[in-house]
Structure formats: C-alpha cells, structure tokens
MARZA-679722 format. One record per residue (C-alpha): residue in three letters; x, y, z. Coordinates in steps of 0.02 Angstrom, whole numbers, padded with zeros to 5 digits, always signed. Layout:
alaXYZ/...
END
This chain:
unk+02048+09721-04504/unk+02058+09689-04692/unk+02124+09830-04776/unk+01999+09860-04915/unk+01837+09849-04762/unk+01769+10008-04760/unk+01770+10127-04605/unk+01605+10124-04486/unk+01510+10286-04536/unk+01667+10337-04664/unk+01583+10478-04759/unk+01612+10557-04936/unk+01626+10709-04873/unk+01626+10798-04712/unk+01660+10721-04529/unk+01658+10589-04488/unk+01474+10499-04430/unk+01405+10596-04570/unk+01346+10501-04719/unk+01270+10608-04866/unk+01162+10763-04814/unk+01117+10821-04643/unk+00963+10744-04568/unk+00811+10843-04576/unk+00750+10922-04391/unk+00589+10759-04420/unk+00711+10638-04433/unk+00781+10663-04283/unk+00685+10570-04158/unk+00699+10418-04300/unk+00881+10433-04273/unk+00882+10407-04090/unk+00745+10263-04108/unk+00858+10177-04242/unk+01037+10224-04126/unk+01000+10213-03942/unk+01007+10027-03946/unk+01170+10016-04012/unk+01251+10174-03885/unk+01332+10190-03733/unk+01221+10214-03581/unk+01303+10414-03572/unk+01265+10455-03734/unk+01086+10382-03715/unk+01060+10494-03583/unk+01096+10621-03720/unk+01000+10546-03853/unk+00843+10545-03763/unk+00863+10702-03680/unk+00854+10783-03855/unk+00726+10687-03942/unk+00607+10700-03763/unk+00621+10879-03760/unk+00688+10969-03893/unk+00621+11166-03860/unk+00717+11129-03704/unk+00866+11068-03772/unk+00887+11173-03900/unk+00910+11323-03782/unk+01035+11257-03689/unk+01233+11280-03718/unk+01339+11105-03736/unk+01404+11129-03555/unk+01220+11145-03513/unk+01159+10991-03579/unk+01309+10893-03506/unk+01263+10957-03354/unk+01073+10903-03384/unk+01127+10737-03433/unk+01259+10698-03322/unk+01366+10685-03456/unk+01505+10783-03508/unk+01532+10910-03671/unk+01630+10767-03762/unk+01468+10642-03737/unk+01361+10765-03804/unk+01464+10811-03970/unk+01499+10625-04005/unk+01304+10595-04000/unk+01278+10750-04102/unk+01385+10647-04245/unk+01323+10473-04202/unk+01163+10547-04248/unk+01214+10628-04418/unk+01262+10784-04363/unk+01440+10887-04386/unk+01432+10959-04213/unk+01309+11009-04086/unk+01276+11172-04142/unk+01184+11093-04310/unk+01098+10986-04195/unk+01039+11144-04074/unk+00971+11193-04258/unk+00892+11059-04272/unk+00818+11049-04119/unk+00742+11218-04138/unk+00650+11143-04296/unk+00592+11007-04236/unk+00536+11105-04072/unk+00406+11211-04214/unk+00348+11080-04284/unk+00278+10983-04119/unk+00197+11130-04070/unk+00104+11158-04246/unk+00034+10988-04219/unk-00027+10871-04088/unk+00054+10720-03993/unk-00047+10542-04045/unk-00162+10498-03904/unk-00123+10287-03940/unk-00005+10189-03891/unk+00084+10028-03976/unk+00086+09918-03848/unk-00013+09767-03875/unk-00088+09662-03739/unk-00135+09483-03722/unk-00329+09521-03688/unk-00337+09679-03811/unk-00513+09684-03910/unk-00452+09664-04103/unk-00524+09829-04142/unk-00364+09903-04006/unk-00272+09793-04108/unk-00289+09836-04271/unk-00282+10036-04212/unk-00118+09997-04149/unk-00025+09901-04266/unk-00094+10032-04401/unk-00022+10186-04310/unk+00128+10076-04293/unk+00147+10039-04469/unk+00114+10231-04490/unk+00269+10291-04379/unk+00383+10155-04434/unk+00370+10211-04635/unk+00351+10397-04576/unk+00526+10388-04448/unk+00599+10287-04613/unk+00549+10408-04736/unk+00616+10551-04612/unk+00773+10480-04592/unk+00811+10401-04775/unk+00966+10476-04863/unk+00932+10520-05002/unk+01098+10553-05072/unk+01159+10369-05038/unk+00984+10320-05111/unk+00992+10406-05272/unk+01182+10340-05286/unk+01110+10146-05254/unk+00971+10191-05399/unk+01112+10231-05512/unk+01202+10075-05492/unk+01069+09953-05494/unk+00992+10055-05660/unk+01151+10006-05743/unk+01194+09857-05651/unk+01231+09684-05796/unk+01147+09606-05631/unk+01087+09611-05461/unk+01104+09494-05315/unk+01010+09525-05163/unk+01041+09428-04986/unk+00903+09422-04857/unk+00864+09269-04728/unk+00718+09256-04639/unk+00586+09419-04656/unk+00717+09502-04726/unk+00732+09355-04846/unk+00545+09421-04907/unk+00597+09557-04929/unk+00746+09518-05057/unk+00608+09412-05140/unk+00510+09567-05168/unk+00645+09681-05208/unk+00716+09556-05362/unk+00530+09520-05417/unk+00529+09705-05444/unk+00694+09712-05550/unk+00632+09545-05668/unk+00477+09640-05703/unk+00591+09786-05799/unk+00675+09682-05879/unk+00836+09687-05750/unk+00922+09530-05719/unk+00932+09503-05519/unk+00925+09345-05416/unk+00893+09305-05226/unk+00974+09148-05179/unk+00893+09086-05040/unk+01017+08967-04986/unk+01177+09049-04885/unk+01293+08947-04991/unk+01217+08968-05157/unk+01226+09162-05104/unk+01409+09154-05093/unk+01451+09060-05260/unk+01331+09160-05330/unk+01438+09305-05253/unk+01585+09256-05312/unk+01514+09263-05505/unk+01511+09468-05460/unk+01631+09591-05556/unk+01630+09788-05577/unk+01457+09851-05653/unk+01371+09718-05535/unk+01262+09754-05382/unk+01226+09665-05216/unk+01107+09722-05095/unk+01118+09649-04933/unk+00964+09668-04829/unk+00954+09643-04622/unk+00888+09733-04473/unk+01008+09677-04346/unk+01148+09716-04484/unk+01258+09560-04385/unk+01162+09407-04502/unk+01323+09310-04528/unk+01238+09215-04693/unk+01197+09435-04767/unk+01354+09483-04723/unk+01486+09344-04797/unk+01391+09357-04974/unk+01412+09533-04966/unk+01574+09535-04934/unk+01614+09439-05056/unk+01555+09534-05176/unk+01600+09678-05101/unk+01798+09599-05133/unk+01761+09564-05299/unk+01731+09748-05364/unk+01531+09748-05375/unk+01435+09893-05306/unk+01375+09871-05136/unk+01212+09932-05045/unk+01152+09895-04869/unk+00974+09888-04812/unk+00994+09900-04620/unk+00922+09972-04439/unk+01089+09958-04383/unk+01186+10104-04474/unk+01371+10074-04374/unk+01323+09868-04375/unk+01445+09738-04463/unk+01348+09741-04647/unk+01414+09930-04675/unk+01595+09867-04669/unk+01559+09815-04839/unk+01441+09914-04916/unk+01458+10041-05035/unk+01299+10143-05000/unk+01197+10117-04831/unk+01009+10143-04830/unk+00952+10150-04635/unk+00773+10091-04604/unk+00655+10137-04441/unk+00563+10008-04322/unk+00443+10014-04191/unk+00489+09966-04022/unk+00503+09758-04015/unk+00380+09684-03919/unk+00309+09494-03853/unk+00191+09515-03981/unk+00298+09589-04104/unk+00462+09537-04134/unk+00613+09661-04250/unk+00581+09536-04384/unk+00387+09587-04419/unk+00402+09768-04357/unk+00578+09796-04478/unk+00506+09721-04643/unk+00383+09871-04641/unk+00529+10002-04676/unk+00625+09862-04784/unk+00482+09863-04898/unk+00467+10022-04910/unk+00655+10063-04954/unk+00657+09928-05091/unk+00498+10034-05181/unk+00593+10180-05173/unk+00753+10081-05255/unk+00607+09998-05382/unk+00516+10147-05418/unk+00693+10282-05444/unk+00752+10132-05570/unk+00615+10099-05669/unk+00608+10305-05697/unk+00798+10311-05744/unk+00757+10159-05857/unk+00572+10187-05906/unk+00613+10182-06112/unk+00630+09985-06071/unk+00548+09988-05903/unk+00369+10046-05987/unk+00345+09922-06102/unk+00400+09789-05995/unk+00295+09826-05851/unk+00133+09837-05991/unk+00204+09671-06051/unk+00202+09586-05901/unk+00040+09624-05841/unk-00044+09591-06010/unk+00037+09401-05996/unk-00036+09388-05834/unk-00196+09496-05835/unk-00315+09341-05913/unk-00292+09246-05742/unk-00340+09371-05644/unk-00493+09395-05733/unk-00447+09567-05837/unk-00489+09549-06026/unk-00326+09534-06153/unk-00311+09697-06235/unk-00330+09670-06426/unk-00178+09704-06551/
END
C-alpha cells in the first residue's frame, strides 16, 4: 500500500472505527443497514441481533450476547466499532435509547417490496415511505463533524471538482450546479479521463468530491486519488464507509439506502441520500459564504426568472 493512502476508518481522534462523534441511539439501525453487506457472516449475526431487538440487547452482558449470537466477546466488540462505537458498553447505551424511542412510537404497517402486479396506488405508497426511511436512516447517521469540516473546505476552496458516473454522475451534476450558482468555481467532468487531467490541475486550497454508492467505481476512485496525491482536500460521498474511495478521502460522508430490489436497483434507491448530502454541503456553504452567496443566488434567478414566466423586477 502507498504510503500516503489513508487507513480504512483512521479517525482524528479516538479508536479506531470511529470517525467524528458517536452515532446517535436513531442512527443505529442505519448503521447496520449501510454495514451488514460489507461484514463477516459472525458479526452479522451481531449486527442484526442489535438493531432487531434492542430492549433485549441492551440488557445483556458481552458474554451474553456472544452467547445469543453464537459468536464470541471479540465478534461482538469489533461490531460495536465497525458500527461507530468505542466499545460495547457505548453501544449497550445506545441500545437502551434506541429501545425508548421504539416504544414511544409505532412500527410502519408497509412494506417496500414492490411486486410485478402491484396497483400504482401500492406503488407510489411504497416508494414514498421508501424515500422517507432512506433520507431519515441518512440524516440519522450523517456525521456531522466530517460534514461541517467538508463545508469548510469547499467554502474556501479556488475550485471544486466533483466525480460521479452513472446516477451518481447526476448527482455530481447537481452538486456543481449548486456551487456555479454562488458564484464557486466547480466542474463535473463527465468523461473518466477528462476527470483525471482535470485532477491533476488540483493543488492545496482545492476540493474533490468523489461521489459512489458501491465506493469500488474504478473511474471515482482514480480521479480522486489523484487529487488526493496532489494536496487538494478530499471528501467522499459513499454507502460503503470501509470501501476503496475512503483510502483517499479526506472527510467521508456515509449515505443510507433501501434494500435493492428487481424493481429497484442501488443506483435509484442511493441517489435519494446522495442528494440529500450534497444540499446539506450546498446549503452549510452558501451560509458560510452568504455576503457573495445572496446576491448571487438573487442574480441568477432574476436572469432566468422571464422564461419561466415571473416578471423582471424593476431597478
């Protein structure tokens, strides 16, 4: 391994699978949505003994939920980290909360699977308390503390490149669309190669934002490491929080999905939480900027508000 790639899950401070703050008791079951793909069968076990019943988790002792698992005490502390906690006691804690919450409120009666033959109505009931839980489980388990650090460096970035193929390619769209209309400078080659020799253009006080699901897109990653090698600031958009992308990112922003389905692949369910995270990037820059971010947002929708109808305001 190179020796400037970053460590999987290296934090600032604390141990190590700890990134930023401490994950809220809601964000748990996000966590092990986001995770469990990427874990070993044993500490699946673990995973979705917690998030499936945590009153009854939460009362047991490590040995006892190795025992309940099948797993042993070593399992269970490693998951307790994998999921952003220090050790399994903060995760008991956790546990506990999230245990209060469930029983202040009730458990949704619908499910997400969608079927061939399901009426339109099911459909659209679905897919809505879908989008719901994706951008709730994102919001849950967002850190904030690697968020706020990414706002800082793109509101003083000399310019922004952002890396997306596919959806996630949309979504990079959106995300630099945003920056142009405060008056940022940010560009979202579409084309892998462009996105390296645009990458290799990057210096210190420059930002790239690589953004993908899987976190293994070969044609995210290379641009991003690129940059990454030439001293700009680097943030990853990802479901995938241990995945290749991190290797070379400066701050890692973790999004949620739904279960994948025939009907719904990663790549529709994931842009969801993508889109969210890049309005919370938008939105914390244009406040740390808003003395120029104002008046260009006013100009921009004056120049356009005549085609869509929306009188010019007079001088």
């Amino acid at each position: 391994m190179p020796e400037n790639v970053k460590e999987t899950f290296a934090p600032a401070t604390g141990p190590a699978g700890q990134r930023g703050s401490v994950p809220a008791p809601a964000a748990l079951v996000a966590k092990v949505r986001t995770l469990a793909p990427t874990m070993t069968r044993s500490m699946q076990r673990v995973a979705e003994a917690v998030a499936g019943d945590p009153a009854g988790c939460a009362a047991l002792t490590v040995t006892g939920l190795a025992e309940r698992t099948g797993t042993s005490e070593a399992t269970v502390v490693r998951t307790a980290r994998l999921l952003g906690y220090p050790g399994y006691r903060d995760l008991r804690l956790a546990l506990a909360g999230l245990a209060a919450q469930q029983q202040s409120g009730g458990s949704p009666a619908i499910t997400t699977d969608i079927a061939v033959d399901d009426p339109i109505a099911d459909v659209v009931a679905k897919l809505a308390y879908d989008e719901q839980q994706t951008l709730a489980d994102t919001a849950a388990g967002l850190d904030t503390v690697q968020l706020g650090a990414a706002v800082t460096a793109l509101a003083a970035a000399r310019r922004t490149d952002v890396y997306g193929i596919g959806a996630s390619g949309l979504v990079a769209q959106d995300l630099t669309q945003k920056l142009l209309r405060i008056g940022l400078i940010a560009h979202a080659p579409g084309d892998p190669h462009l996105a390296v020799t645009n990458a290799v253009q990057l210096r210190a006080g420059d930002v790239a934002v690589a953004i993908t699901h899987s976190g293994s897109t070969g044609d995210v990653i290379e641009p991003l490491r690129v940059a990454f090698e030439h001293g700009a600031t680097t943030v990853a958009i990802t479901g995938r929080p241990d995945s290749p992308v991190t290797q070379y990112a400066d701050h890692v922003l973790t999004t949620a999905t739904s279960r994948e389905t025939e009907l719904r692949p990663a790549a529709m369910s994931s842009r969801t939480s993508q889109l969210l995270v890049v309005d919370c990037l938008f939105v914390g820059v244009a406040q740390r900027t808003y003395d120029t971010a104002g008046p260009a947002l006013a100009a921009s929708y004056e120049a356009l508000a005549h085609r869509h109808g929306a009188p010019r305001a007079r001088p």
